[in-house]
C-alpha positions in Angstrom: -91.2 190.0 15.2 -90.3 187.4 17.9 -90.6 184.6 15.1 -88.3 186.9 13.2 -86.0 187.2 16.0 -85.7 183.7 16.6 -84.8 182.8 13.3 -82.0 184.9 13.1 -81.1 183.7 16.0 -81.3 180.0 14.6 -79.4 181.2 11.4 -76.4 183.2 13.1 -75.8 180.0 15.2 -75.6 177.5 12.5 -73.1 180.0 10.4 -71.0 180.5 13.1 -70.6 176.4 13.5 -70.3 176.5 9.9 -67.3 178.8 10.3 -65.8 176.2 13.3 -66.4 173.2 11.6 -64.2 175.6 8.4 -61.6 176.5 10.4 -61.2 173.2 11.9 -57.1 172.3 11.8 -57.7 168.7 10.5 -55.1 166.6 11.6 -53.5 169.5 14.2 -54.5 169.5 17.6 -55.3 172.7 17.3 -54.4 175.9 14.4 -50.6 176.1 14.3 -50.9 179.7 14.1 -51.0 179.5 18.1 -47.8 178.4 18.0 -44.5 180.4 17.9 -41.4 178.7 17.1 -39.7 175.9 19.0 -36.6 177.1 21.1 -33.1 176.0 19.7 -31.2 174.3 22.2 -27.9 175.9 21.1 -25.5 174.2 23.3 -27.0 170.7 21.4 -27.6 172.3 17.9 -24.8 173.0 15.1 -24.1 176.7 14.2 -26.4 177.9 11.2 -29.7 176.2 12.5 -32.7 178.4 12.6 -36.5 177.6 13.3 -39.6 179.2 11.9 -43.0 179.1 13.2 -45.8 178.7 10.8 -47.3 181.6 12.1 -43.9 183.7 11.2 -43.6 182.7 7.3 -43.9 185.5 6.1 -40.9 187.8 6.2 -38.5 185.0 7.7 -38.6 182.5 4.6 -38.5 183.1 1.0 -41.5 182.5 -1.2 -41.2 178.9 -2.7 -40.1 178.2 1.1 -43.7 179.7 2.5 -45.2 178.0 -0.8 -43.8 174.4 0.3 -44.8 175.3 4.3 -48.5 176.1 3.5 -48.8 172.9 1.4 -47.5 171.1 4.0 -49.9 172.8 6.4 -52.9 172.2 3.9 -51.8 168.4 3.7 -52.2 167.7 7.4 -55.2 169.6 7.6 -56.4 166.9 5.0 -55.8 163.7 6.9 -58.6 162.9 9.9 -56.4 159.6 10.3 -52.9 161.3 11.2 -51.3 157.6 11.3 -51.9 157.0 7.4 -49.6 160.3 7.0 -47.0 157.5 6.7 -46.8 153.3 7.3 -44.2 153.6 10.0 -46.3 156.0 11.9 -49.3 153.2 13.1 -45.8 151.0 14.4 -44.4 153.9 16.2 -47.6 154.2 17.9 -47.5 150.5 18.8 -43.9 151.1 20.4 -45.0 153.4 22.9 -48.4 151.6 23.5 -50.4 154.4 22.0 -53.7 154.2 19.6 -53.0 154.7 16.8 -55.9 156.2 16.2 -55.4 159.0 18.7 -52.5 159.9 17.2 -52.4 164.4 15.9 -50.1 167.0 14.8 -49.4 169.3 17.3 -46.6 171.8 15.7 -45.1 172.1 12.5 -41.8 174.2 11.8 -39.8 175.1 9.0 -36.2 173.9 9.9 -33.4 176.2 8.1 -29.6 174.7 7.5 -26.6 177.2 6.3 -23.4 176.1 4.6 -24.0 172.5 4.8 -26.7 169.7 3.3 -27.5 168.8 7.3 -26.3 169.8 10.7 -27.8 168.6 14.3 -30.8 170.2 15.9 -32.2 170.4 19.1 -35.7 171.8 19.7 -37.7 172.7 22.6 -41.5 173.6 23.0 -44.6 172.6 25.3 -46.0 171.8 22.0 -43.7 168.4 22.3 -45.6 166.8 25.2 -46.9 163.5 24.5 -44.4 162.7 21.6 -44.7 159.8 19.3 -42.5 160.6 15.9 -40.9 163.5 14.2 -41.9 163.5 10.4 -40.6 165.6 6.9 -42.5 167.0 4.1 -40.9 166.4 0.9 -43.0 169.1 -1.2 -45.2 165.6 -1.7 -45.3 163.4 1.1 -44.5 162.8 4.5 -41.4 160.5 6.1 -40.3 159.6 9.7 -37.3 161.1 10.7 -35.2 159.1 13.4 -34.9 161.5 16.6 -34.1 161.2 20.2 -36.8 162.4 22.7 -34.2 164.3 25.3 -37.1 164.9 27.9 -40.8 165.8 28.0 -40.3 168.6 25.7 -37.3 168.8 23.8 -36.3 166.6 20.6 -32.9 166.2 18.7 -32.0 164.8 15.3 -30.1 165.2 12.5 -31.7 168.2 10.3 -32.0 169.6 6.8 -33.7 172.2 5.3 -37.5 171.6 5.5 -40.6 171.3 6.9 -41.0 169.0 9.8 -44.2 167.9 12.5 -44.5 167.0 15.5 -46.8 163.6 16.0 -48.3 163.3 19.5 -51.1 161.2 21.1 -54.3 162.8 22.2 -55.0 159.9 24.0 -52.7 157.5 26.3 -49.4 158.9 27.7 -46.4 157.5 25.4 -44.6 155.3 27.4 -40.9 156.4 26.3 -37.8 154.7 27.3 -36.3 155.1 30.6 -33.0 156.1 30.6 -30.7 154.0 33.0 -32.7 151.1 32.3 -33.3 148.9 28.8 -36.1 148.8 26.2 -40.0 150.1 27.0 -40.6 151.2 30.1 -42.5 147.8 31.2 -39.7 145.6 29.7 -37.5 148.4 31.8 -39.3 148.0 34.6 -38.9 144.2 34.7 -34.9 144.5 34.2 -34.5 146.9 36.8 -36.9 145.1 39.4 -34.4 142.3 38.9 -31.0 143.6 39.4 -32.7 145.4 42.3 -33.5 141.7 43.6 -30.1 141.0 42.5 -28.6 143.6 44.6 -30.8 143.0 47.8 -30.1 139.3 47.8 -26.5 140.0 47.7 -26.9 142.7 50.9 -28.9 139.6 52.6 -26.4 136.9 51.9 -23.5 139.0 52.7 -25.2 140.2 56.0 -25.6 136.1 57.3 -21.8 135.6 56.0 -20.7 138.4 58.6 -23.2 137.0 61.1 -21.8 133.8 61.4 -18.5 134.7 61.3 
């Protein structure tokens, strides 16, 4: 009976990692059905913009919409190197002195535009930390969309109806532009070390100019 027991035991465990290792989201940090829908920064978005989570399909989006959506879902789930989803993806890595490697999805959103082919969008979620590149689904493939990283948390671009991820590292913390300052954030930190210099030098000399006067 105990021999029984244990083998049960043995079985239940293995089935239930068999179900983990099923459910595993692929190329997503983790199921997208956690997610809801990134916020729409109104003030920064054009009128007619709406976002649906993947988790809200159904009932918000019509059927070849939700048809579209879960392919693009399946297709992430299908790479276990996010950064061959597209070329351009392994050089923005490089930009912000990321892996490539460690690269993941972390959201994915179905973007809605009314009375017009595009319109600008602002979007805000937790699900943004870490950011590396916004990318499309075309119904076949994906692209990188150019976008502007307004903080942590909260991305704008130029929108169209469609499908869109969000591409973070899992590894080392992006290192984004600094506003205020030029370029990377080393190359940043090099032009503003100098015009601080700059700037002290100039306190200095003008301070031994009213001294010897």
């Amino acid at each position: 009976m105990k021999k029984l027991i244990v083998l049960l035991t043995i079985v239940s465990v293995v089935f239930v990692m068999g179900i983990s290792a099923l459910a595993a989201p692929g190329g997503f940090v983790e199921s997208p059905s956690n997610n809801g829908a990134p916020t729409l920064v109104a003030e920064d978005s054009d009128v007619g913009v709406t976002v649906t989570a993947y988790r809200d399909r159904v009932g918000k989006l019509s059927a070849d919409q939700i048809s579209v959506f879960e392919s693009a879902y399946k297709s992430v789930v299908g790479y276990t190197d996010v950064s061959s989803m597209n070329p351009e993806l392994p050089k923005a890595a490089n930009k912000v002195k990321v892996d490539p490697a460690d690269l993941a999805v972390s959201d994915i959103f179905f973007v809605t535009v009314e009375g017009k082919s595009s319109a600008k969008a602002s979007v805000k979620s937790n699900t943004f930390h870490n950011f590396v590149a916004l990318v499309r689904y075309d119904g076949s493939a994906w692209s990188v969309v150019d976008s502007e990283l307004k903080d942590e948390t909260t991305v704008s671009f130029t929108a169209s109806s469609g499908i869109y991820a969000i591409v973070v590292s899992t590894g080392a913390t992006p290192q984004q532009s600094k506003k205020g300052c030029f370029g990377s954030i080393e190359g940043a930190g090099v032009l503003c070390i100098a015009a601080t210099a700059v700037i002290a030098t100039a306190f200095v000399f003008e301070g031994k100019k009213k001294e010897q006067i």
